[in-house]
N, C-alpha and C positions, 0 to 999 in steps of 0.2 A: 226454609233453607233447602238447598238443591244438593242431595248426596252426589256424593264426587265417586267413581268407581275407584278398585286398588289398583296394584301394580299388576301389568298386566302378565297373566300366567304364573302369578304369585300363587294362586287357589290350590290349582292342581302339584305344585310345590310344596306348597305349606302341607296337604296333606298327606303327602308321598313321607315328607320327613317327621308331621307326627304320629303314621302310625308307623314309622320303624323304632321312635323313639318308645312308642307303647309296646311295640314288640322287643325290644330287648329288656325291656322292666320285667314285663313278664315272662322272660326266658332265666332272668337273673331268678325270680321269683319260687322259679318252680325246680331251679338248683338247688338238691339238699344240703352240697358242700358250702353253699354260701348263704344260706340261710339263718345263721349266725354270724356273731365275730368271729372273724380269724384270731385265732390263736396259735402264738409258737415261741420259739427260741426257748432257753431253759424254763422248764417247770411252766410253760405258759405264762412267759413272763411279760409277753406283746399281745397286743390285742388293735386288730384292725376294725372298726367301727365305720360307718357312715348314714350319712340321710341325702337322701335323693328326691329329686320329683322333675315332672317336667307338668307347666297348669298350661292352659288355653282359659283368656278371658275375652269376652264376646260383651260387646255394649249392647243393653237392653236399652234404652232410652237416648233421643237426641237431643244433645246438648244446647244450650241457648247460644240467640247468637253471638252474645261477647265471649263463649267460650274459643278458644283456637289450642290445638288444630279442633276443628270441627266433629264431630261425632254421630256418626247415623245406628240406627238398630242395626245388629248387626256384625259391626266393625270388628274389628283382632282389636282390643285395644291390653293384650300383651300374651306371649307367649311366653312364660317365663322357664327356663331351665338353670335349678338351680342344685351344689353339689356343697356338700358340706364334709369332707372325708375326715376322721379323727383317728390319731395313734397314741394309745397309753400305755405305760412301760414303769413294771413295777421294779425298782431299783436291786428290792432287795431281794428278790427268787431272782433277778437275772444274776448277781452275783454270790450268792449265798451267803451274804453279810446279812445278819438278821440281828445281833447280838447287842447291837447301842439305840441306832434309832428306832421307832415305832411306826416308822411310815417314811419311805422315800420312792416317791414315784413322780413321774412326768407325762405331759399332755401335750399333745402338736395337734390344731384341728386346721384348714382350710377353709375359705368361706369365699364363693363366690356364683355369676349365674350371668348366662347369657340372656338377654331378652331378642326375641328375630321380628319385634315390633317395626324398625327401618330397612329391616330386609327380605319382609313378607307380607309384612303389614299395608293399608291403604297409602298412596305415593305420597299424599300431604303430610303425613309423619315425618318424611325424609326430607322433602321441601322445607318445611319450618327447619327442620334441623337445620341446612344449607343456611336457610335465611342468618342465622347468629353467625356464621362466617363470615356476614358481610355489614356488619354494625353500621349503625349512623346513615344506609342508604333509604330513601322514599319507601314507607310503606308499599305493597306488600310485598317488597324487597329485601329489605332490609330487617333489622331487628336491634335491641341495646346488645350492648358490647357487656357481657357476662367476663368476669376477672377477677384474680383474689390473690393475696400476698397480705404481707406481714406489717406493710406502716402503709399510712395514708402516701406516705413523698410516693409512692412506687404507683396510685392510682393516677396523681396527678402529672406524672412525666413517663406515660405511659409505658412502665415498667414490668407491669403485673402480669402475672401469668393470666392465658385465655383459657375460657371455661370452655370446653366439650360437652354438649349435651351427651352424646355417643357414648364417653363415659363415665356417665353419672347414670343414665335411662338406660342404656341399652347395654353393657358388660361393666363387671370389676370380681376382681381376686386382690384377696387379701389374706394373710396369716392372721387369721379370728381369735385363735389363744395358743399358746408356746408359755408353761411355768413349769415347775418345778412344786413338788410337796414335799415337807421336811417336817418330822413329827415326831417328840422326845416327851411323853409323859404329858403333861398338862398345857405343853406349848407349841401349837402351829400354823407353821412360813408358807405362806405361799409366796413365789415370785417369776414376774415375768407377765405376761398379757394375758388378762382376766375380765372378766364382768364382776362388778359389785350391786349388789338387787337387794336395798335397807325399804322401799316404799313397797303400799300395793298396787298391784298394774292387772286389775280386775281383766279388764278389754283395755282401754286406754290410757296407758300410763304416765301417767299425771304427778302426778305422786312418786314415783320410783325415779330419780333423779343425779343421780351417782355419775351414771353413763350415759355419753349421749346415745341418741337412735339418730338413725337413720329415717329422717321423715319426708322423703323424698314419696312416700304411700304412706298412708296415715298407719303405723305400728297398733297392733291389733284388731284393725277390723279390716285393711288389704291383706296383709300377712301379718303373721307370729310376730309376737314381741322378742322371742329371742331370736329371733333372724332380725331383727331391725335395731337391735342392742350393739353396742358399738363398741369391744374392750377396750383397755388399754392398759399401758406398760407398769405394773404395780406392785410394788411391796406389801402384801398384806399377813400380820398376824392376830392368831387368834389364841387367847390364853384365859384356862379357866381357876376363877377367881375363890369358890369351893362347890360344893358338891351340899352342903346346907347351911342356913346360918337363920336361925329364929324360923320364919316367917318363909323364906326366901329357898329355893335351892335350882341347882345345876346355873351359878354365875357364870357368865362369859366376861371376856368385853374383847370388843373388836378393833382394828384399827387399820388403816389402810395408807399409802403414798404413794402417790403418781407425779414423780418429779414434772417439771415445766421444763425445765433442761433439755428432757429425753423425748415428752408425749404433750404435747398440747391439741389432740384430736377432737374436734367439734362436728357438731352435725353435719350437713347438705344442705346448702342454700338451692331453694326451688327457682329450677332456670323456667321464665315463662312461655310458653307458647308449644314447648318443641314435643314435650309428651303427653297422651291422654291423662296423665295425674299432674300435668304443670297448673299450679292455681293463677284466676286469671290477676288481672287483666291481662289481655291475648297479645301477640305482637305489635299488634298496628295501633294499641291504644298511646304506648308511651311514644312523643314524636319524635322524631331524628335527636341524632346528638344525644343518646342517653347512655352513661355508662352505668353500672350498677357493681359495686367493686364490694366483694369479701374479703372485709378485711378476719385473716386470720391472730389469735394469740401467739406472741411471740415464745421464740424457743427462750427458756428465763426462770431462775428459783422460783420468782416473783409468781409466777403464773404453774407455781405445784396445786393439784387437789389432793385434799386429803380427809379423814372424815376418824370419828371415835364411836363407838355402839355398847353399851351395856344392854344384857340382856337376861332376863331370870325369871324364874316360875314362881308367881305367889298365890301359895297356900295349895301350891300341888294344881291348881285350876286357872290360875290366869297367866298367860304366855305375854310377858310385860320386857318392852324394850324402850331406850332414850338413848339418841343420838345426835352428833352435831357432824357437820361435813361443808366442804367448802366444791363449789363447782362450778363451771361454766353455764351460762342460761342456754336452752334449747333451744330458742328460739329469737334471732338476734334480734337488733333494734336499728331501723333505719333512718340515718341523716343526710341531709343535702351538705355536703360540703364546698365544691367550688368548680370550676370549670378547668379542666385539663388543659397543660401545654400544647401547642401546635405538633404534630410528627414532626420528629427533625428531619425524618426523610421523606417527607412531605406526604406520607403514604395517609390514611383514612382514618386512623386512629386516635388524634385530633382533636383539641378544643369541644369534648364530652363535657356537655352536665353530669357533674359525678355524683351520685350518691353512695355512701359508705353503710355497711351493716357492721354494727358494734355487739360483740361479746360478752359480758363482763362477768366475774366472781361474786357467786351470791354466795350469803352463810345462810345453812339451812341448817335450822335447829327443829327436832321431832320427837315426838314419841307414840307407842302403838301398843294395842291389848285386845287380845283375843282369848274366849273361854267357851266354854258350853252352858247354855243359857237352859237349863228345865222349863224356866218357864215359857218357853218359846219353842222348846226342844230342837233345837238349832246350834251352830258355830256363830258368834258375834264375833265383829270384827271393825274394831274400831281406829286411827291414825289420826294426827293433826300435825301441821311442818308450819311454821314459821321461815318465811324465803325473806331475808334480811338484803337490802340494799338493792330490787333486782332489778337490773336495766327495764327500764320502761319508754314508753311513744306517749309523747303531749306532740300531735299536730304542726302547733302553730311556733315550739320551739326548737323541734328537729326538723321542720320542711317551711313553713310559712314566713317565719321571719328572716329567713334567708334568701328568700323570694323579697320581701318587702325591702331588704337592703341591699338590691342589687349585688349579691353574693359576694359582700363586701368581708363579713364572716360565717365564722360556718355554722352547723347547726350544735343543740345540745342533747347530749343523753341524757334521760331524765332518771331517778329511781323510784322503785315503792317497797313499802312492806306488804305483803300478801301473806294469805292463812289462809290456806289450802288445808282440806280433811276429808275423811271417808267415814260413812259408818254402813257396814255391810253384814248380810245374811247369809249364812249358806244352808241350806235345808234337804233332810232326805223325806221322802213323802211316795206312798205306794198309790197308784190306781189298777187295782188287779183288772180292772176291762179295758186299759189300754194294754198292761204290760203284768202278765200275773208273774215273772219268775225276777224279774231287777225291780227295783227304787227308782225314783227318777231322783235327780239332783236340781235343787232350784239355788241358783244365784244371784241376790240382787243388792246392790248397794247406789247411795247417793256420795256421789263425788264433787266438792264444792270449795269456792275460793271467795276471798273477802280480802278487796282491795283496801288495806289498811292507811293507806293516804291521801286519798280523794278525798278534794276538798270542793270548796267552789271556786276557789282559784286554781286549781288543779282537776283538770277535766283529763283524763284518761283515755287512750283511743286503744284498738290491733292495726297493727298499719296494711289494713286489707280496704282496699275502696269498694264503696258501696256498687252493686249490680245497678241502680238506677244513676250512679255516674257515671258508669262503662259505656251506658248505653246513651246518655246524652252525647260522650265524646264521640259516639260511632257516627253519633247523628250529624255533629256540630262540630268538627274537631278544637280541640283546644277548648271548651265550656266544661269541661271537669275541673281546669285549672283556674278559673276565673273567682275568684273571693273565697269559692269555700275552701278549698284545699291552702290559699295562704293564709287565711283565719282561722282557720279549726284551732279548736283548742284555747284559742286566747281570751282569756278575760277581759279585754279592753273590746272585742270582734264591735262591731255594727251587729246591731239585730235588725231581721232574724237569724238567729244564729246557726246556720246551716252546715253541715260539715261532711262532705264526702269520704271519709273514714268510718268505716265502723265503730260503733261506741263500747267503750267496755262499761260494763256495767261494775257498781262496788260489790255487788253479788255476784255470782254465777254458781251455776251449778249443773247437774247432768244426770242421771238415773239410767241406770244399767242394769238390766235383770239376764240370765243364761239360765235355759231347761234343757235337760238331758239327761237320756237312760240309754243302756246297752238291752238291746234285744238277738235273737237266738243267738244267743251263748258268746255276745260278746261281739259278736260281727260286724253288727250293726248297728251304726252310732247317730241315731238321729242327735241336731241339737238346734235349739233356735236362741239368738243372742236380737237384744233390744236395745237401741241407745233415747234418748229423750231430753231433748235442753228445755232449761226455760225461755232460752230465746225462741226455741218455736220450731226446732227441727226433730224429727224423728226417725230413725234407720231402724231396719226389721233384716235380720241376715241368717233364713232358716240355712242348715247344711245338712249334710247326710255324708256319711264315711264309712264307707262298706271294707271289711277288714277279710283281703280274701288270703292272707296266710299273714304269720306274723312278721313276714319282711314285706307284704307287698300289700298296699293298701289304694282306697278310688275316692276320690273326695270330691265331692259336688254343692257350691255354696251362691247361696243370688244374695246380693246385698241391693236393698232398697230404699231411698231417701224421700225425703217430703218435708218441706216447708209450708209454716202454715202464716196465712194475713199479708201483709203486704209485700212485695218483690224485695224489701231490704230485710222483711224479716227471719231472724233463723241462719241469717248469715255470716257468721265469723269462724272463728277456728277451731276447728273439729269436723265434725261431720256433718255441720250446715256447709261448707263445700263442698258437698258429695251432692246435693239435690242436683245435680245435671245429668251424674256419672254412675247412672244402676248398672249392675253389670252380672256376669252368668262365669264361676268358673269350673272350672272339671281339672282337675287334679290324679294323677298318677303317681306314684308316692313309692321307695323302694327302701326300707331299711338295714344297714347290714349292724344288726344288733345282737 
């Protein structure tokens, strides 16, 4: 592959404006008055909070070449500048009503982050971008028509909103949480836009399923799980049930509502090609004429989540919780549905191959228990969820047979049961010759899923196409579509049964270990985090965060991938898409805590 230079005179730019961006962090930093929360109005009844950073990430390895936009060592592949400002306001010191309730305070936080990847970055980042302006035209012109709306009629008569890579990759603000607390004795309200957090989300949350993320970067190992946590609009209370009862003591039980009416907010569908995190296949794989339309849930009671949590301590040693909750799947499920009406104003938009990405409400029923283990001298920590009914991908009935019928009808969402669980360690452990005055911390758990309805008539895919049929179509165009992609999946196929999909297996699983200790006096935060599939991928993501006052901190992290056996192994979702994408980032970090 032939590296492409950037925009020209971008360098000397980019670094004119990162180190001002570093020098006002650290002017902010070395400010005593702001080196906490503001505090004021009555009795300190306001409190101004925030979290700041500005990261620079640099590609360490060059991408293969179905990836697009392309990637040299090297490259910006993001500057991210991100601002999260928070105001909490305790109700009852601002009015000196203190005499009924027990708690009435509010929260307003902001959330959001410029990326200057298409305005500093290498030119091909913007080029791609441009290219999804102009859908349906000849590779490498053109690109699929990215769209989303609320019923299938709006993809096929070209109704739907156009998707912006610009704002999904490269800026957005949003109001991240705005409630209210209200707290009388044994009983408390929360309302208004929150995060719910019932699973564990070790590094990858898997498990923690409440809310969506934002997985436009994979949530914990690009960035923080709660930067990639998505709230929404909720009624939540919490009331405790006693304080002992036999065996059992300090009951809760929890419960939460997010009308459909109000909030049907779901993930980020990954537009492809336009950013260094778009998974591929690349622009020029899929040929003219593609739409790919998101369909979103409708505003509708029908479409409320909502969830219940008991939660109690047994025998003083086991931290024991069971819960049920209703939610939207993470990650939708894609079908061929049918080909678009002509423009009526004859413009480009036009007689698209449509495909549709489906939503649906899975019931997730769980429960979790954590204790301290003597024998182990360790924190155990154990989870299992049952995901009742959750939209699933069979191939040959969301894509193939809709090919075979001349798109006479459209495809189907399939469902499965899945059992998903964790079982995890957390350990303290001294080496006085690495570290005589801290502990280190060792973190490791196995996180794993069991496709509960795979059968033999039921063959299970991720509708991710294989790297060995990206690269046939680059070769050959149009030979990724030829049998395997209309037969996958089906039980009747022609053997041999080949299928350019990735397979899900009825197992899967993943192993995650994190080390780390604070050396001089807390400063210094080395830590290294591990991931591990059994399909064959492995990431290594050592960091370092040097804490040089307690509002102003440097964070320095390289993430690393590797697939192991042959070109399709190790490849599906997770961090087997990362084997192209090593990367270096340095971090600037300003808290006003």
């Amino acid at each position: 592959m032939v590296a492409r230079p950037g925009r020209r005179g971008s360098g000397g730019t980019l670094r004119r404006c990162g180190g001002m961006a570093v020098v006002v962090l650290a002017m902010l930093a070395s400010s005593p008055r702001v080196a906490s929360a503001i505090r004021f109005g009555q009795n300190d009844a306001v409190e101004l909070r925030g979290h700041f950073y500005t990261q620079y990430t640099v590609a360490t390895e060059q991408s293969q070449e179905y990836t697009q936009p392309d990637i040299n060592p090297g490259d910006m592949k993001q500057w991210r500048n991100f601002y999260n400002p928070e105001l909490e306001v305790d109700f009852r010191k601002l009015t000196g009503w203190r005499s009924f309730l027990t708690d009435f305070s509010g929260r307003l936080a902001i959330w959001g982050f410029y990326d200057g990847i298409y305005d500093f970055g290498p030119e091909r980042y913007a080029q791609n971008l441009d290219r999804t302006k102009n859908p349906g035209q000849p590779a490498p012109f053109g690109a699929a028509l990215y769209s989303e709306g609320h019923s299938i009629a709006e993809a096929l008569n070209n109704t739907g909103s156009r998707r912006d890579g610009r704002e999904f990759y490269g800026r957005r603000t949003r109001v991240n949480e705005a409630y209210f607390n209200i707290a009388k004795d044994k009983l408390f309200v929360r309302i208004g836009r929150q995060a719910i957090s019932w699973g564990e989300a070790d590094t990858i949350g898997l498990l923690d399923a409440n809310n969506p993320f934002d997985v436009l970067l994979i949530p914990g190992v690009q960035y923080d799980l709660d930067e990639a946590r998505i709230p929404l609009w909720t009624l939540r209370t919490t009331y405790e049930l006693f304080s002992t009862m036999g065996p059992f003591s300090s009951g809760f039980l929890d419960a939460y509502w997010v009308p459909g009416w109000l909030d049907v907010t779901t993930g980020y569908l990954n537009i492809q090609g336009v950013s260094p995190y778009s998974q591929p296949p690349p622009l020029q794989v899929p040929p003219p004429k593609i739409q790919v339309f998101d369909k979103l849930p409708r505003y509708e009671t029908g479409n409320s989540r909502y969830g219940f949590k008991f939660q109690s301590v047994i025998n003083r040693d086991y931290n024991w919780s069971l819960w049920f909750y209703r939610t939207f799947q993470q990650t939708p499920v894609p079908t061929l549905y049918g080909i678009s009406a002509a423009d009526p104003n004859g413009g480009p938009v036009g007689n698209f191959v449509t495909t549709i990405t489906h939503r649906g409400l899975t019931n997730v029923i769980g429960t979790a228990m954590s204790w301290y283990s003597e024998a182990l001298n360790s924190i155990v920590r154990t989870e299992i969820e049952l995901f009742n009914d959750e939209p699933a991908f069979i191939p040959y009935n969301a894509i193939g047979q809709v090919v075979n019928n001349g798109f006479t009808k459209p495809g189907k969402v399939d469902t499965a049961n899945v059992l998903r669980g964790e079982f995890g360690v957390d350990h303290n452990f001294f080496i006085p010759e690495l570290n005589p005055s801290s502990s280190f911390l060792g973190i490791a758990s196995v996180v794993w899923a069991a496709n509960l309805s795979e059968t033999d008539k039921k063959d299970y895919y991720t509708p991710i196409i294989k790297p060995s049929a990206i690269e046939r179509q680059l070769n050959v165009p149009g030979a990724a579509q030829a049998g395997q992609l209309a037969n996958c999946g089906s039980p009747k196929a022609p053997s041999p049964k080949g299928c350019d999909y990735t397979n899900q297996d009825v197992f899967e699983a993943f192993f995650q270990t994190t080390i780390r200790s604070d050396f001089a006096g807390g400063r210094v935060l080395p830590q290294l985090t591990t991931v591990a599939t059994v399909r064959g991928a492995l990431m290594f993501a050592p960091s370092l965060l040097y804490r040089f006052t307690d509002s102003f901190l440097f964070d320095v992290k390289y993430i690393n991938t590797h697939t192991f056996g042959s070109g399709n192994n190790g490849y599906t979702s997770g961090v087997g898409l990362l084997r192209d994408r090593d990367q270096f980032w340095f971090r600037a970090t300003y808290q006003l805590n």
